[in-house]
C-alpha positions as CSV (number, residue, x, y, z in Angstrom):
1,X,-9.3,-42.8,17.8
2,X,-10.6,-40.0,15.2
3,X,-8.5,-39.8,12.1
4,X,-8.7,-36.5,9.8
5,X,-7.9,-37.0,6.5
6,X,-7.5,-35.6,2.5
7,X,-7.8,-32.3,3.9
8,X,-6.4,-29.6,1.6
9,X,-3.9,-28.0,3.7
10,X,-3.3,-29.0,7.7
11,X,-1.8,-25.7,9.0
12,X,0.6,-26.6,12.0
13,X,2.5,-24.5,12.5
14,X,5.2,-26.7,14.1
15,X,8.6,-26.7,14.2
16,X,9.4,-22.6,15.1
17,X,10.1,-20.4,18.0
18,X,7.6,-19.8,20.6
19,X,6.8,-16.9,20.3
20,X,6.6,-16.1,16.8
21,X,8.1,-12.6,16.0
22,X,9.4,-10.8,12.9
23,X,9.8,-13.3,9.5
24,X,9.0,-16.8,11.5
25,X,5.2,-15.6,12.1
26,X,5.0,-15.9,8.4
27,X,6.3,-19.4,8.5
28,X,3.2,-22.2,9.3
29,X,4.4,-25.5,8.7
30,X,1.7,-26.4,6.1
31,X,1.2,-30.1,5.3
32,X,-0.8,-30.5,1.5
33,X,-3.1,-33.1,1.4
34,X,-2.4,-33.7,5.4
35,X,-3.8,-35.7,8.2
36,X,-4.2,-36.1,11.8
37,X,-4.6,-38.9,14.3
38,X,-5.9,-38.1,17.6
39,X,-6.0,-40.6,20.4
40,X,-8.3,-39.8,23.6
41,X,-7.8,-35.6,23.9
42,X,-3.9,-36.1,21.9
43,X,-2.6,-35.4,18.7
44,X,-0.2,-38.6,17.7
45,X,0.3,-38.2,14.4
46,X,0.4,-35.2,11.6
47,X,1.3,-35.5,7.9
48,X,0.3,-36.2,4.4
49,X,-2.3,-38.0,3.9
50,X,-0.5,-40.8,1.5
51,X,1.7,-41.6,5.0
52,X,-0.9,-42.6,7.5
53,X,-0.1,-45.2,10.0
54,X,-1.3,-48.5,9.3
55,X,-4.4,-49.3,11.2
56,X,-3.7,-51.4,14.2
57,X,-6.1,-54.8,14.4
58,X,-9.3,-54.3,16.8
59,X,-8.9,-50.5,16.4
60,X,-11.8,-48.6,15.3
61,X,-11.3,-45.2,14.0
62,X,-14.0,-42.5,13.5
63,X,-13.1,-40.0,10.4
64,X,-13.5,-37.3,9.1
65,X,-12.9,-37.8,5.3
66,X,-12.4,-34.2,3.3
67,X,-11.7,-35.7,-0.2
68,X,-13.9,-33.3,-2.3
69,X,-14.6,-30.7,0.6
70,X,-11.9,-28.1,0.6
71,X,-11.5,-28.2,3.9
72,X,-8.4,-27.1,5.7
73,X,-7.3,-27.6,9.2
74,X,-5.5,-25.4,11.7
75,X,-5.3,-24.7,15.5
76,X,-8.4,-23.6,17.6
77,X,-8.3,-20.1,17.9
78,X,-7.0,-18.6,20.8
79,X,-9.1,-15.2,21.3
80,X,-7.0,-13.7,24.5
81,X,-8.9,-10.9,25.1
82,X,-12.7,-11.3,25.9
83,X,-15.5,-9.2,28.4
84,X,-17.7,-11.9,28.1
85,X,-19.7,-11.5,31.0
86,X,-22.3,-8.8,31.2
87,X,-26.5,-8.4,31.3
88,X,-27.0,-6.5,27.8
89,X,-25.4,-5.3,24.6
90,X,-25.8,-1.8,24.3
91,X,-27.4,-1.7,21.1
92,X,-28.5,2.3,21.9
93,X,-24.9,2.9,21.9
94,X,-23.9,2.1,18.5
95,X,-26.9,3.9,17.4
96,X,-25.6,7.1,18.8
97,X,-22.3,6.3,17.6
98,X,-23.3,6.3,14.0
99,X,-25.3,9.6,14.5
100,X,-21.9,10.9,15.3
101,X,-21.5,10.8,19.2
102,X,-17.9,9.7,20.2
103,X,-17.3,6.9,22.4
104,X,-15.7,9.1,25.4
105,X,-19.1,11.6,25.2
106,X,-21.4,8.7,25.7
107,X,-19.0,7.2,28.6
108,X,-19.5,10.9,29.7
109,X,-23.2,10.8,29.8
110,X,-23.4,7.8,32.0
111,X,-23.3,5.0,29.1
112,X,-20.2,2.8,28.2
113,X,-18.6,0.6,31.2
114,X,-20.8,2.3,33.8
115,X,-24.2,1.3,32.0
116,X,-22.7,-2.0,31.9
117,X,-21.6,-2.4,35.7
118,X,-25.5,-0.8,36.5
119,X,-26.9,-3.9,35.0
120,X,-24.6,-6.6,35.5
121,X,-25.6,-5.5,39.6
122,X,-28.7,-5.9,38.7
123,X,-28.8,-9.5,37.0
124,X,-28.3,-13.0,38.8
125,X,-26.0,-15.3,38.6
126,X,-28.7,-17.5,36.6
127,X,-29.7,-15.0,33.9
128,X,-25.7,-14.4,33.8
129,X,-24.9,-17.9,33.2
130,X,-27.8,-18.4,30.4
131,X,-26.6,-15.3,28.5
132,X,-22.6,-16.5,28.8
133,X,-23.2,-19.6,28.0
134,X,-25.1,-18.8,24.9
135,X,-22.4,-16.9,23.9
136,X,-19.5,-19.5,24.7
137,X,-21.2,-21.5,21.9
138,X,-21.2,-19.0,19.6
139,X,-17.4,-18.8,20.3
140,X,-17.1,-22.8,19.7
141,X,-19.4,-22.5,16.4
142,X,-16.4,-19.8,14.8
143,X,-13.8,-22.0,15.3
144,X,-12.3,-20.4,18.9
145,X,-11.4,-23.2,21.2
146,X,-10.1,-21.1,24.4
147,X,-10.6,-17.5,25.5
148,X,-8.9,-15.5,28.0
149,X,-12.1,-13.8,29.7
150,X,-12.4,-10.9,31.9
151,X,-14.2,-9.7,34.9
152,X,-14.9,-6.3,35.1
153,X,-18.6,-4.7,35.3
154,X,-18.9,-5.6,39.0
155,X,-16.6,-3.2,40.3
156,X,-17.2,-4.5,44.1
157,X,-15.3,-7.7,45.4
158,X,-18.8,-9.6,45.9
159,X,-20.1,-8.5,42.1
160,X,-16.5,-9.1,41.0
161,X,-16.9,-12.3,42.5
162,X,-20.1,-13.5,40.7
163,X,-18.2,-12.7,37.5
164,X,-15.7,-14.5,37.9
165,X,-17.2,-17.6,39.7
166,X,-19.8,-17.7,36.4
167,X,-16.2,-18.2,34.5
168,X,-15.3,-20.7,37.0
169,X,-19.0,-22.5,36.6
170,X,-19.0,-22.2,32.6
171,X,-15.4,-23.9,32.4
172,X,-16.4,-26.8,34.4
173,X,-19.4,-27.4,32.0
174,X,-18.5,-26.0,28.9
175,X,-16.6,-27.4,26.0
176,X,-15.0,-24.0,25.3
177,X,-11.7,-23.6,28.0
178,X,-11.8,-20.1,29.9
179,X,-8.7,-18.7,31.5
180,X,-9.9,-15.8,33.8
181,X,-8.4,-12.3,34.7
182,X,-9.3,-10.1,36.7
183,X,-10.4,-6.7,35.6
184,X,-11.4,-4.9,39.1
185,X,-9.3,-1.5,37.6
186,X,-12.2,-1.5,34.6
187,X,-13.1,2.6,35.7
188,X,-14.0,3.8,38.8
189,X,-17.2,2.8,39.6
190,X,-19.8,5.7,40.3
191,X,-19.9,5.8,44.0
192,X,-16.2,6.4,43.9
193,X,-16.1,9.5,41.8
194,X,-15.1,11.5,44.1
195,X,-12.5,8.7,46.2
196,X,-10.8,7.3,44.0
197,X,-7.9,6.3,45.9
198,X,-10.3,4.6,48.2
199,X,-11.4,2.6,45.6
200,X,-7.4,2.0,44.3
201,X,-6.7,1.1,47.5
202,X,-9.7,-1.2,47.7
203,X,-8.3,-3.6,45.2
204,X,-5.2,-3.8,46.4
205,X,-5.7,-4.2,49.8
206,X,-9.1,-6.4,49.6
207,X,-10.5,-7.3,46.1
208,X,-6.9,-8.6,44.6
209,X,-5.9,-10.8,47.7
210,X,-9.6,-12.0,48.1
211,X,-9.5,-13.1,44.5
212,X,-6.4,-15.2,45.0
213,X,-7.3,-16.6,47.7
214,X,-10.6,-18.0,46.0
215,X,-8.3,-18.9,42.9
216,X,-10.6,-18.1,40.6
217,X,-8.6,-15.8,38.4
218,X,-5.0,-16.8,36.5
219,X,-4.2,-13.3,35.2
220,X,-5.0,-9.2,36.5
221,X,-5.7,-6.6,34.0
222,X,-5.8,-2.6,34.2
223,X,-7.5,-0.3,32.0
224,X,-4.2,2.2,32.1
225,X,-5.4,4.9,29.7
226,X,-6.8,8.8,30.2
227,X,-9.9,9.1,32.2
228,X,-9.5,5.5,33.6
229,X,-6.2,4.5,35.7
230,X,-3.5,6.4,35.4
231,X,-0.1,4.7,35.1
232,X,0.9,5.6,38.3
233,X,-2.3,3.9,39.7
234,X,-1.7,1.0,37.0
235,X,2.1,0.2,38.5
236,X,0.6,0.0,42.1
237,X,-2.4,-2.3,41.2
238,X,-0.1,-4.6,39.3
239,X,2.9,-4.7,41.3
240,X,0.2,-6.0,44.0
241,X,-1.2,-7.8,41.9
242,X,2.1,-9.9,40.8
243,X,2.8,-10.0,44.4
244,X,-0.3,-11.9,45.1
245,X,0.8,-14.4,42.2
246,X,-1.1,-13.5,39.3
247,X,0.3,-12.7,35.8
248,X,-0.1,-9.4,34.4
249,X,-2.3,-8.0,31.6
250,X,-2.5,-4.5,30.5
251,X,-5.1,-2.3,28.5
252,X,-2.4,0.4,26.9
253,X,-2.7,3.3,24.7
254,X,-6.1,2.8,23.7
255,X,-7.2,6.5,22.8
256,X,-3.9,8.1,23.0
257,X,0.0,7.6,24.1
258,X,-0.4,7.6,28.0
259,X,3.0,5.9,28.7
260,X,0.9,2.3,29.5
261,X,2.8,0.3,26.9
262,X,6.2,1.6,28.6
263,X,4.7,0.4,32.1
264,X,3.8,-2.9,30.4
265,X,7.5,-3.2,29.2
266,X,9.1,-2.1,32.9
267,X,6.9,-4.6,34.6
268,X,7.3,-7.5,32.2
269,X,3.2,-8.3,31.8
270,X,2.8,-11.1,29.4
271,X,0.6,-9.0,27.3
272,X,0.0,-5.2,26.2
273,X,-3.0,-4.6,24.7
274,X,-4.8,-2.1,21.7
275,X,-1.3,-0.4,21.5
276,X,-3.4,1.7,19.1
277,X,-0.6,5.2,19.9
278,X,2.3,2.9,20.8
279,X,5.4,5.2,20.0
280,X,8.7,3.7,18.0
281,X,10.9,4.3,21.3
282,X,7.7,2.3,23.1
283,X,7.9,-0.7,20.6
284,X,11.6,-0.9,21.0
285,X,11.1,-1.3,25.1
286,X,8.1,-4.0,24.3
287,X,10.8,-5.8,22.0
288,X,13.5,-5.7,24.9
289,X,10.7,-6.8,27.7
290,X,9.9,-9.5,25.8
291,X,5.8,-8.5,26.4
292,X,3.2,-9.8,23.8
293,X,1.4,-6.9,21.6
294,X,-2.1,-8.2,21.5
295,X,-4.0,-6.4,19.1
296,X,-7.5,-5.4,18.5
297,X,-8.6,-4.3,15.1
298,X,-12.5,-5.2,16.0
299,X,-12.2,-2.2,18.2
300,X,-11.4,0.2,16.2
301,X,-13.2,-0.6,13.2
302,X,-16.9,-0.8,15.3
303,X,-15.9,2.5,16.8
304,X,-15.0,4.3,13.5
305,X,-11.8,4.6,14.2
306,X,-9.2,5.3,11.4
307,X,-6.2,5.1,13.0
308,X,-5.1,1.6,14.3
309,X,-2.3,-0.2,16.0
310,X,1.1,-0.4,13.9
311,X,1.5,-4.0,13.4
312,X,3.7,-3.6,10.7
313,X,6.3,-1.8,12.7
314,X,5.7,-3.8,15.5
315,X,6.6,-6.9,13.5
316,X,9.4,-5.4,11.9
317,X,10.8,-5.0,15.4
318,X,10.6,-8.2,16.6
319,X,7.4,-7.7,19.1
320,X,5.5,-11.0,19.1
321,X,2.2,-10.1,18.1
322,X,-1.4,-11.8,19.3
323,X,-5.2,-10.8,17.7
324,X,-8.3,-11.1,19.7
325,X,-12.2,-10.2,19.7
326,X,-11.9,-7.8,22.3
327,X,-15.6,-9.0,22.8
328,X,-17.9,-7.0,24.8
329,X,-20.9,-5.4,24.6
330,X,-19.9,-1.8,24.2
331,X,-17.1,-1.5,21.5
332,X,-17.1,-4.8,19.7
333,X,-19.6,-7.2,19.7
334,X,-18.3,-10.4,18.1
335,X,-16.7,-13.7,18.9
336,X,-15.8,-14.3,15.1
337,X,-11.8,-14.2,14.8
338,X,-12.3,-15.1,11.3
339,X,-13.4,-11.4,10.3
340,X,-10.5,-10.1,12.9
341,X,-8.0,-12.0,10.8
342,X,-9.6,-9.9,7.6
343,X,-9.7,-6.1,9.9
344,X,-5.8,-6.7,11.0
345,X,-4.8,-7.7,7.0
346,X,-7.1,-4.7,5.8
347,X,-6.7,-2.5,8.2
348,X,-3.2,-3.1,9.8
349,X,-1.3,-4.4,6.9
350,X,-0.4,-7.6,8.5
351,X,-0.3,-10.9,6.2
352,X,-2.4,-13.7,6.0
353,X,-0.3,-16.1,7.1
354,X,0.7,-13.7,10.2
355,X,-2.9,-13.3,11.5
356,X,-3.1,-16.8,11.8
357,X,0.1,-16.8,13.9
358,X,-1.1,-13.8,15.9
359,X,-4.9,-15.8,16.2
360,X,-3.4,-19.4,17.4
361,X,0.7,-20.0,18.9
362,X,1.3,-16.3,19.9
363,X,-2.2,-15.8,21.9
364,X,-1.3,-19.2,23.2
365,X,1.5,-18.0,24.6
366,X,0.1,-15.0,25.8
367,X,-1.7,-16.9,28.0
368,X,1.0,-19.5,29.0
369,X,-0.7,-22.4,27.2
370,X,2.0,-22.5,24.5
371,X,3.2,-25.6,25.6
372,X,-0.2,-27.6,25.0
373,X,-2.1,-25.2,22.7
374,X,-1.3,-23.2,19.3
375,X,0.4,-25.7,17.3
376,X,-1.0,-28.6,15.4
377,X,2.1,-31.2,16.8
378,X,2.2,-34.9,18.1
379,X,1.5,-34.7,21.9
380,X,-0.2,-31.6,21.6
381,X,-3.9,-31.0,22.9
382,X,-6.0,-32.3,20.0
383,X,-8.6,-28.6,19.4
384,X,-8.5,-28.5,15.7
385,X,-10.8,-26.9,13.7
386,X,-11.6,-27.4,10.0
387,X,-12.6,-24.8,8.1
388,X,-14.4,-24.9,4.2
389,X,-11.7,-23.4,2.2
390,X,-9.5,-24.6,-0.1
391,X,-6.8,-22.3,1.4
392,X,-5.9,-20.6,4.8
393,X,-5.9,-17.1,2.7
394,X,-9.2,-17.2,2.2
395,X,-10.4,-17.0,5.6
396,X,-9.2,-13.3,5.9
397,X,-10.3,-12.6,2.0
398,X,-13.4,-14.2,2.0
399,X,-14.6,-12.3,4.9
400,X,-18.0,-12.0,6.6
401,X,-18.9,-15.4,6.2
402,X,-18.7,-18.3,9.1
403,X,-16.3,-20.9,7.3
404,X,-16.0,-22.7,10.7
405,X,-17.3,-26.7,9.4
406,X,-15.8,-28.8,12.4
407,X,-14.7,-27.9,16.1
408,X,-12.6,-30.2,17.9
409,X,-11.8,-29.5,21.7
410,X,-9.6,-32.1,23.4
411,X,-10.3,-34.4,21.0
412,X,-13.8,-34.3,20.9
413,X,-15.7,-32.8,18.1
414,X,-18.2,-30.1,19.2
415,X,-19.0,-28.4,15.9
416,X,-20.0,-30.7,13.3
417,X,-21.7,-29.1,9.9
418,X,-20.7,-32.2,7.6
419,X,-23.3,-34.2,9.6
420,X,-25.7,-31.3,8.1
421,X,-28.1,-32.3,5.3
């Protein structure tokens, strides 16, 4: 048994609609002074502090006592939208990018997803695992307890593959929980330029079946924007894709309107994400679909981007909306959601106690994990994290610094700073 206890506020966000949307993504069930009792990987008990269960005889309990700690307590994050397998980080990139060169001139040039699929060919599945796995920690040590994680930078069914069995082999060993999509429609790769409907017709006649038959992916994903798949292209891939039993992801209006976030809404896809040019008539169809917006401030803001996506309008509307990382090694190299919680209040208007929302339930149910992840609730999955702040509104405000103290996955602590001297 592991109690929690005297911690300043236990965010739970129990007790509302699943998905959140409009006014109830505001609304997050904080306990003062609250506790939690977690049996094996199981939350049994949540509230105050003052009202915890009398200790059974013979029961040993292992706390975590936060009288004079600030601490408070809330949901693992839930980053659902990761490229967290690749070589290198293209550091040269960013360097160019703040001398002025825009991302599509230095995709142009042979850099961007290209450079990445050159070298993720190149590595093994050993120097692959090392560098994931380093990086799954990092995840763990900011208070993110599951990702969503993309393939992607293979762009051939054996490379595609490796990706996504290094997912497979990293979940089975790891304490952070992976669910895997497939991201064969990344870009064309190179020695497709000039057969592009070979390679379209590659994935949906070999890669996506192959892939489901190994079972190693839950989800498919498709870059749909200018320059990458068209929607057109997008709708076959998908529709192929659902056919073969996965659940649908989408990349939509990333650098300008293409029409992706209206595919997303036609198809249904659990999530449409960026939604940086998202029109009002396109929000309205997302709203009626019932499609999560997951957003990506991270993006933007390492790109030098000014305009981002309209959360507010989207929220206004009804759209339940999800953050995320967007990790990768390209456009936004981070795993902290704590400084994407600060971007979307700073940059996209949203409210504290929305980005915490978006970060936990709603990517949650992006995913289809709703049910045992996202909420801090009696028979939920016990991945808590405790953070050092006296108040959930200071993770956003107090940005740029890792207030991640404890991580709990399943009921096991994984992350433990108080044991620090």
């Amino acid at each position: 048994m592991l109690l929690i206890k005297n911690i300043s506020q236990v965010i739970t966000l129990s007790g509302g609609p699943i998905p959140r949307a409009g006014d109830s993504m505001s609304d997050l069930g904080i306990i003062e002074n609250g506790a939690l009792l977690i049996h094996g990987d199981r939350i049994v008990w949540v509230g105050p502090t003052k009202d915890i269960p009398v200790r059974e005889p013979g029961i040993r309990y292992q706390t975590l006592d936060g009288v004079g700690l600030d601490l408070i307590a809330l949901p693992g994050f839930i980053d659902s939208h990761t490229h967290p397998v690749f070589a290198s980080a293209r550091i040269e990139e960013f360097d160019l990018r703040c001398q002025g060169k825009k991302f599509q001139e230095i995709a142009a040039e042979g850099g961007g997803i290209i450079k990445s699929v050159q070298e993720f060919r190149e590595a093994t599945v050993e120097q692959l695992l090392e560098k994931t796995e380093r990086n799954f920690r990092q995840f763990l040590s900011h208070g993110t307890t599951t990702i969503e994680a993309k393939s992607g930078y293979g762009l051939t069914l054996e490379e595609e593959i490796k990706a996504l069995q290094v997912l497979d082999a990293l979940n089975g060993r790891n304490r952070l929980e992976v669910i895997s999509t497939f991201l064969g429609a990344h870009t064309i790769p190179q020695e497709f330029t000039d057969s592009r409907d070979e390679y379209i017709r590659n994935l949906i006649q070999i890669m996506i079946p192959r892939v489901a038959q190994e079972g190693l992916a839950q989800f498919c994903d498709v870059f749909c924007e200018e320059g990458y798949f068209s929607v057109e292209e997008a709708r076959s891939i998908l529709i192929a894709a659902k056919a073969a039993g996965f659940g649908l992801r989408i990349h939509a209006d990333v650098l300008g309107r293409n029409g992706g976030a209206k595919l997303a809404a036609e198809l249904g896809v659990r999530s449409a994400d960026h939604l940086r040019w998202i029109s009002d008539s396109d929000i309205d169809a997302l709203k009626q679909s019932g499609v999560v917006a997951t957003l990506l401030p991270g993006t933007a803001f390492n790109l030098g981007l000014e305009h981002h996506a309209p959360a507010r309008k989207l929220i206004a509307a009804g759209v339940p909306v999800a953050l995320a990382t967007d990790f990768n090694p390209g456009t936004c190299y981070t795993m902290n959601m704590q400084i994407i919680l600060a971007f979307a209040c700073q940059k996209m208007q949203m409210l504290p106690a929305e980005t915490i929302t978006a970060a936990t339930i709603n990517g949650a149910y992006s995913l289809g994990l709703s049910d045992r992840l996202g909420t801090l609730e009696e028979g939920k999955q016990a991945d808590i994290v405790l953070m050092g702040v006296s108040d959930y509104r200071e993770l956003p405000y107090f940005f740029g610094v890792n207030h991640c103290i404890v991580t709990i996955k399943k009921g096991n602590i994984v992350i433990n700073r108080l044991e620090q001297p």
